[in-house]
C-alpha positions as CSV (number, residue, x, y, z in Angstrom):
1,X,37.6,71.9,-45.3
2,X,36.5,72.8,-42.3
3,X,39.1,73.6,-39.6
4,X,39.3,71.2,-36.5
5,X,38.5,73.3,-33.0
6,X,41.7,73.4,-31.3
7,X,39.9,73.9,-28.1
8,X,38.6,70.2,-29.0
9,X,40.7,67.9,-26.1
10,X,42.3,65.0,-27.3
11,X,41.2,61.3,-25.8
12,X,43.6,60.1,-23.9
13,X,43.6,56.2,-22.8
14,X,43.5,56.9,-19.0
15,X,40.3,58.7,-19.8
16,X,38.8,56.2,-21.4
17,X,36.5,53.3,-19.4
18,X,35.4,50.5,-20.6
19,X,31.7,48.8,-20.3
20,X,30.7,46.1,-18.8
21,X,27.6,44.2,-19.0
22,X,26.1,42.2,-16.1
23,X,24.9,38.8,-17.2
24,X,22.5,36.9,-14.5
25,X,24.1,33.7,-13.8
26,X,21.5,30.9,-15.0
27,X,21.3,28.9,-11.6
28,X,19.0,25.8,-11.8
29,X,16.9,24.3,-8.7
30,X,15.1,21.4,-7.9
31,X,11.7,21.7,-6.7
32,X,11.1,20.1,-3.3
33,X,8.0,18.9,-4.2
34,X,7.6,17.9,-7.5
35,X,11.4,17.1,-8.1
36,X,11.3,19.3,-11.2
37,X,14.9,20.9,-12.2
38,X,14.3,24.5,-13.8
39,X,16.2,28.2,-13.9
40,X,14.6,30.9,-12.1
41,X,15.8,33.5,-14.2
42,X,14.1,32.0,-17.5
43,X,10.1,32.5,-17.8
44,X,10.2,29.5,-20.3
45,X,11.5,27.7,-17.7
46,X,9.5,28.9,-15.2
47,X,6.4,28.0,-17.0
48,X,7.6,24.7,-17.6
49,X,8.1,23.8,-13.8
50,X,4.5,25.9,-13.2
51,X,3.2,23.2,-15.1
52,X,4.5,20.3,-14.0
53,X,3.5,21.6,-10.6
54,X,0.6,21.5,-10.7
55,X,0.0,18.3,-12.8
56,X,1.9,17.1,-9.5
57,X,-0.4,18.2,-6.9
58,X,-3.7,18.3,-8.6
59,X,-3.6,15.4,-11.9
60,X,-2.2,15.9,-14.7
61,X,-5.3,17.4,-17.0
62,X,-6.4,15.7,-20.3
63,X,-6.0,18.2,-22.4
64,X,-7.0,16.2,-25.9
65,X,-10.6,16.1,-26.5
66,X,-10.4,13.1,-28.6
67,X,-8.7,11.4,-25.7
68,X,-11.5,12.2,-23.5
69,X,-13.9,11.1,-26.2
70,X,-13.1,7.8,-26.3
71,X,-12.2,7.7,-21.8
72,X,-16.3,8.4,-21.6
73,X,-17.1,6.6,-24.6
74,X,-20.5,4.3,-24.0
75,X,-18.5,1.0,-24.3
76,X,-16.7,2.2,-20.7
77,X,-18.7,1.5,-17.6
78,X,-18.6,4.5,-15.4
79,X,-19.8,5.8,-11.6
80,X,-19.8,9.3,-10.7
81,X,-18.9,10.9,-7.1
82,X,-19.7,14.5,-6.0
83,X,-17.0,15.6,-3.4
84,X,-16.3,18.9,-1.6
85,X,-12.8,20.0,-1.9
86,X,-11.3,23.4,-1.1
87,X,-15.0,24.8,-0.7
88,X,-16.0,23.6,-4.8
89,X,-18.0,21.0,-6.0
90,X,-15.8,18.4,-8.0
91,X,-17.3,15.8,-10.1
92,X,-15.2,12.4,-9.9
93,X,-15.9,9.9,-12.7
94,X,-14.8,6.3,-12.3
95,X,-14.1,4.9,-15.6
96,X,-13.6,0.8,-16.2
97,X,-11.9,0.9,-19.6
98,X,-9.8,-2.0,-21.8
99,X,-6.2,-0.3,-23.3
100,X,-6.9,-1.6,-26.8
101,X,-6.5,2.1,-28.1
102,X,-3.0,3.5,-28.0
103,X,-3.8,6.6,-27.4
104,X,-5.5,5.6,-24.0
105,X,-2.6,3.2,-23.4
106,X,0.0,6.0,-23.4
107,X,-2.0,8.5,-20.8
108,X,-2.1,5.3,-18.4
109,X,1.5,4.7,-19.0
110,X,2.5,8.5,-18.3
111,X,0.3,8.1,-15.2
112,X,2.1,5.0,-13.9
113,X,4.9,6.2,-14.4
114,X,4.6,9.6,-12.2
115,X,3.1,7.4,-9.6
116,X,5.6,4.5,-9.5
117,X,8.9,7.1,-9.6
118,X,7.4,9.7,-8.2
119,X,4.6,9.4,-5.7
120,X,5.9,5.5,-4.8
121,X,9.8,5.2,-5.5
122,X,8.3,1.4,-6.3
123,X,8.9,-1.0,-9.1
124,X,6.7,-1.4,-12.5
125,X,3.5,-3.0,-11.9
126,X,1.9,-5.7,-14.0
127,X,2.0,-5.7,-17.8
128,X,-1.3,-7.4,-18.5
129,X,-3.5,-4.5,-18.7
130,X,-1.4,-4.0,-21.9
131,X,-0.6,-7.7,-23.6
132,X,-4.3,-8.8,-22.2
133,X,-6.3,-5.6,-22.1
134,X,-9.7,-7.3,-22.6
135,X,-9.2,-9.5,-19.6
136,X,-6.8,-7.0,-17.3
137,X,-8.9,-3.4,-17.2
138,X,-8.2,-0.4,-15.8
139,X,-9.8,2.1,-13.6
140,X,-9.3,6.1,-14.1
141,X,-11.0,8.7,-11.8
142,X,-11.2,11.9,-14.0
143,X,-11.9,14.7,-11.3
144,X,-13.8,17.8,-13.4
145,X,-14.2,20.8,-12.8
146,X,-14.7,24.0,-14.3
147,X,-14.9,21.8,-17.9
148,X,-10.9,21.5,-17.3
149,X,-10.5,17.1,-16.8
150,X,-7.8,15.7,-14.7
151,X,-6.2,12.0,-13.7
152,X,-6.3,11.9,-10.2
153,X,-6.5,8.4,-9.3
154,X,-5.8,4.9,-11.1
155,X,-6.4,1.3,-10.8
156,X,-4.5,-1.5,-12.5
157,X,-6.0,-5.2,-12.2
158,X,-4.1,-8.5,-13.5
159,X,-5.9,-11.7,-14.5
160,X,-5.1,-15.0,-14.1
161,X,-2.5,-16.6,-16.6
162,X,-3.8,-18.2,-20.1
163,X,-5.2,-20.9,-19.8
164,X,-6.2,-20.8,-16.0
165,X,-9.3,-19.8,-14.2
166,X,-7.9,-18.6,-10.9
167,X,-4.7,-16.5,-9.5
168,X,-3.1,-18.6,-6.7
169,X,-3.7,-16.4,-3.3
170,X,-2.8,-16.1,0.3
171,X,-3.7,-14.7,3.4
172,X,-1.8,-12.1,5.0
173,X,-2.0,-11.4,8.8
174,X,-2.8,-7.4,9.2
175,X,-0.9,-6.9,12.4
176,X,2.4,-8.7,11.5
177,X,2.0,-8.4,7.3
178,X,2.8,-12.3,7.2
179,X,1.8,-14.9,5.3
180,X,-0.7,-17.3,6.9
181,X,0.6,-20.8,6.0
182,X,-2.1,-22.1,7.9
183,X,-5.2,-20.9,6.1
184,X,-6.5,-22.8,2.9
185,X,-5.2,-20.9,-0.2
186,X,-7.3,-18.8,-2.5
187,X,-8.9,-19.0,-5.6
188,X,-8.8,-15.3,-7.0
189,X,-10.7,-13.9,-9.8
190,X,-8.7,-10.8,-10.5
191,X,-5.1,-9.2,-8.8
192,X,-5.1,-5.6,-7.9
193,X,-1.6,-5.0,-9.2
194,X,-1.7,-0.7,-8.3
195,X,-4.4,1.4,-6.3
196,X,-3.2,4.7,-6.5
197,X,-5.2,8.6,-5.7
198,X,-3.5,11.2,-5.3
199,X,-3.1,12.6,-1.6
200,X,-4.7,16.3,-2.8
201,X,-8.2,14.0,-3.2
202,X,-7.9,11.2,-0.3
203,X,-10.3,11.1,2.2
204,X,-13.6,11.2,0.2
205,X,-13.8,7.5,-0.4
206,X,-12.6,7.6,-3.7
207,X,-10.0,4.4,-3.1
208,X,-13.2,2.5,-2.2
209,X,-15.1,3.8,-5.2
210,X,-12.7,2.3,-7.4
211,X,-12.7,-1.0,-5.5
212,X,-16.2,-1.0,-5.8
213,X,-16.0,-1.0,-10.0
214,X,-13.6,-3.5,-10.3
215,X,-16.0,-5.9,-8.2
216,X,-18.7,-4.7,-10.6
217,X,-17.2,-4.4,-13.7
218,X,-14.2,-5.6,-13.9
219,X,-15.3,-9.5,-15.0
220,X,-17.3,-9.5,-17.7
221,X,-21.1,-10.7,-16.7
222,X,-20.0,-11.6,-12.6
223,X,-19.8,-9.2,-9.8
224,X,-17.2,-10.4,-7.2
225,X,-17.0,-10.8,-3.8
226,X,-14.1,-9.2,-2.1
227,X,-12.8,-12.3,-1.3
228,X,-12.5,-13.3,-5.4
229,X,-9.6,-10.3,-5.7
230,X,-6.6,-9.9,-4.3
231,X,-3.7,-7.9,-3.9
232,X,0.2,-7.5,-5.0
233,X,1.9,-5.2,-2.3
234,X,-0.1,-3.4,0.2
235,X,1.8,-0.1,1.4
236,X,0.8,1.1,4.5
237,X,-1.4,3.5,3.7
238,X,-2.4,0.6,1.3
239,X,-3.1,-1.7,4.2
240,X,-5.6,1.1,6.4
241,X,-7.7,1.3,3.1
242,X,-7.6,-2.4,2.6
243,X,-8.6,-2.7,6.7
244,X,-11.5,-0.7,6.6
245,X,-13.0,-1.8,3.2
246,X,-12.5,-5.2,4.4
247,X,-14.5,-4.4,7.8
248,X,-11.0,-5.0,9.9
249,X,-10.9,-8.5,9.0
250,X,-7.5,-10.1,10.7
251,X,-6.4,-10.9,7.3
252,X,-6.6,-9.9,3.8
253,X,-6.3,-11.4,0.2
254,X,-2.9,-11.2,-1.5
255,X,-1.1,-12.7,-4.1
256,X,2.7,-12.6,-6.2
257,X,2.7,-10.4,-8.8
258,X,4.1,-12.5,-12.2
């Protein structure tokens, strides 16, 4: 057996230390824009609120080619818009579509949903898009570009009740937003429940666009006068579209949402 080295010094305690290991402390924030609670300190995390991001500012993108399959399907009527924005071309489609596939049904329900809680703090719009799609359609603008597809703007319509030809409908003054008791009520075709575009694509006429398609397509064999479609809750910004596309009439269609 080999003899120990007595020159070898003992360990003593006090010469001991012990390690210590510095752990990051996993603070979350919330994201001032898009509202989206993550950890800085976790790149899964990070990626996550990178996402969600930019669905925020710019759509969120339709990733699912069988979803966009069946969003440009012929059975849709559709318009198309070139716009400038940021310096690049973007191609805006318009599509008229009836939620009778679910798949569709759930990308406009994720869609009202950001807008309603996120974009408008308002309450859910009209359900008849989804217990009468045939009747109540829906307008999507798809902005492309690049070959990468993203919601940017949506439309929700309501028609009148079973069983009746016409939604009851008002006049509302555009300086004081009152009812005018004194002017004849309105027969309306078709409500305008939700007019949504997100503010990254605003001011290329896209609000109008969709207004346009549900006068044209949005009854089946009639195109409607603006005065045969009305409207649940004009916002302000709401009201300046609804102004202008009007030609600054003093009032405007409106009706009570069911």
């Amino acid at each position: 057996m080999a003899k120990i080295d007595k020159k070898v010094k003992k360990l003593k305690a006090k010469d001991l230390k012990q390690s210590t290991f510095s752990i990051p402390a996993f603070k979350t924030r919330v994201c001032e824009i898009c509202n989206f609670t993550y950890s800085k300190n976790i790149k899964k995390s990070r990626d996550q609120h990178d996402t969600v991001h930019s669905d925020f500012l710019s759509g969120s993108q339709i990733k699912l080619k069988q979803q966009l399959q069946k969003l440009f399907s012929a059975e849709n009527s559709k318009e198309i818009k070139l716009i400038i924005l940021e310096g690049k071309r973007l191609k805006v489609h318009a599509v008229v579509l009836s939620c009778t596939d679910q798949s569709i049904s759930t990308l406009v329900e994720e869609t009202l949903t950001t807008m309603d809680k996120t974009w408008l703090n308002s309450t859910d719009c009209s359900s008849s898009w989804k217990s009468r799609p045939l009747e109540s359609k829906v307008v999507l603008l798809i902005g492309e570009q690049e070959r990468i597809f993203r919601i940017i703007g949506i439309t929700i319509t309501e028609s009148p009740e079973p069983n009746s030809k016409y939604i009851p409908g008002l006049h509302l003054d555009t300086k004081t937003c009152e009812i005018v008791s004194e002017q004849p009520k309105l027969q309306l075709r078709l409500g305008v429940s939700r007019i949504f575009v997100l503010p990254a694509y605003r001011g290329h006429g896209l609000a109008k666009m969709m207004l346009d398609c549900v006068l044209k397509y949005c009854v089946y064999g009639t195109e409607l006068n603006k005065w045969q479609i009305g409207f649940s809750q004009p916002s302000g910004a709401g009201l300046h579209l609804l102004k202008s596309w009007y030609n600054n009439s003093p009032t405007l269609p409106v009706y009570e949402e069911n």
